[in-house]
C-alpha positions in Angstrom: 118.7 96.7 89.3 119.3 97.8 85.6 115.4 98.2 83.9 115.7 99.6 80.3 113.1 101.2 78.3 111.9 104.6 80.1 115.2 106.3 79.9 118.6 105.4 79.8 120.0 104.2 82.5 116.5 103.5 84.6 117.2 101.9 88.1 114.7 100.3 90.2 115.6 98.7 93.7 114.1 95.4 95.7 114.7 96.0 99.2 114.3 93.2 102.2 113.3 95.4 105.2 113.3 93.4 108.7 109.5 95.1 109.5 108.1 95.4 106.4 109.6 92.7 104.8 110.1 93.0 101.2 109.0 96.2 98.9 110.3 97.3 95.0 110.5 100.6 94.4 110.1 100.5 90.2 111.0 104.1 89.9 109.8 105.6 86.5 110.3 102.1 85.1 106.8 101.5 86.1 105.3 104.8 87.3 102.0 103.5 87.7 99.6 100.6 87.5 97.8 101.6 84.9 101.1 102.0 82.1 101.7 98.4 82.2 98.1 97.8 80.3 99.1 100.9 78.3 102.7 99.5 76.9 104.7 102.5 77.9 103.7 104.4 75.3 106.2 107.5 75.2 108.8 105.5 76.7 112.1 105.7 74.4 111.9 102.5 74.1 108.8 100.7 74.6 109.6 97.1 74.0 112.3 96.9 76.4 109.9 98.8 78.6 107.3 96.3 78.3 110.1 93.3 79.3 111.5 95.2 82.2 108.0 95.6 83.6 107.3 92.3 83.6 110.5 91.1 85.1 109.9 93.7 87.8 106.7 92.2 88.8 107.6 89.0 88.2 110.3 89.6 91.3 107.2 91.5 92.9 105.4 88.4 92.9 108.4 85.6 93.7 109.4 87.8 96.3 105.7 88.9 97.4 106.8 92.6 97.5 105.0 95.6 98.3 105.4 98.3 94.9 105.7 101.4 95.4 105.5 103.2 92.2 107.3 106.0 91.0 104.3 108.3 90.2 100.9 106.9 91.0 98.7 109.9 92.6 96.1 107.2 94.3 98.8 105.3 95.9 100.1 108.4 97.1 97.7 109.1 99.4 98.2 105.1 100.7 102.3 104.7 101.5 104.1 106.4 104.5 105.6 109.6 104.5 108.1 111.5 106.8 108.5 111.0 109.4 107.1 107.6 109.3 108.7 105.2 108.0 109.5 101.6 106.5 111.7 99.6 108.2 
């Protein structure tokens, strides 16, 4: 899905795994936590960052995802890696 405001173009995808059931990968549209309560600052533009964000966890929360964020260090160490999987 289409989530303006980092960078043009900025994609972010909701998937509905049979396992794991749903999870939203929010890409650098939300690269951590922590940038929501900080408004995307550096973002080109932050306003329709700030909307995208919420829409994305508004589905989050409708769909009662699992988020993965694009770049968050602690929840790094958390999620699977190869060769383990989602599914």
């Amino acid at each position: 899905m289409l989530v303006p405001g980092h960078a043009p173009g900025q994609l972010a995808m909701l998937l509905r795994l049979p396992e794991t059931g749903p999870v939203l990968l929010t890409s650098d549209a939300i690269s951590r936590p922590a940038e929501i309560d900080e408004k995307f600052a550096g973002s080109m533009d932050e306003e329709a960052a700030v909307k995208s964000a919420a829409r994305l966890m508004a589905i989050a929360e409708a769909e009662n995802a699992f988020v993965i964020y694009g770049h968050d260090p602690q929840q790094w160490d958390e999620i699977k890696k190869a060769p383990h999987t989602y599914s």
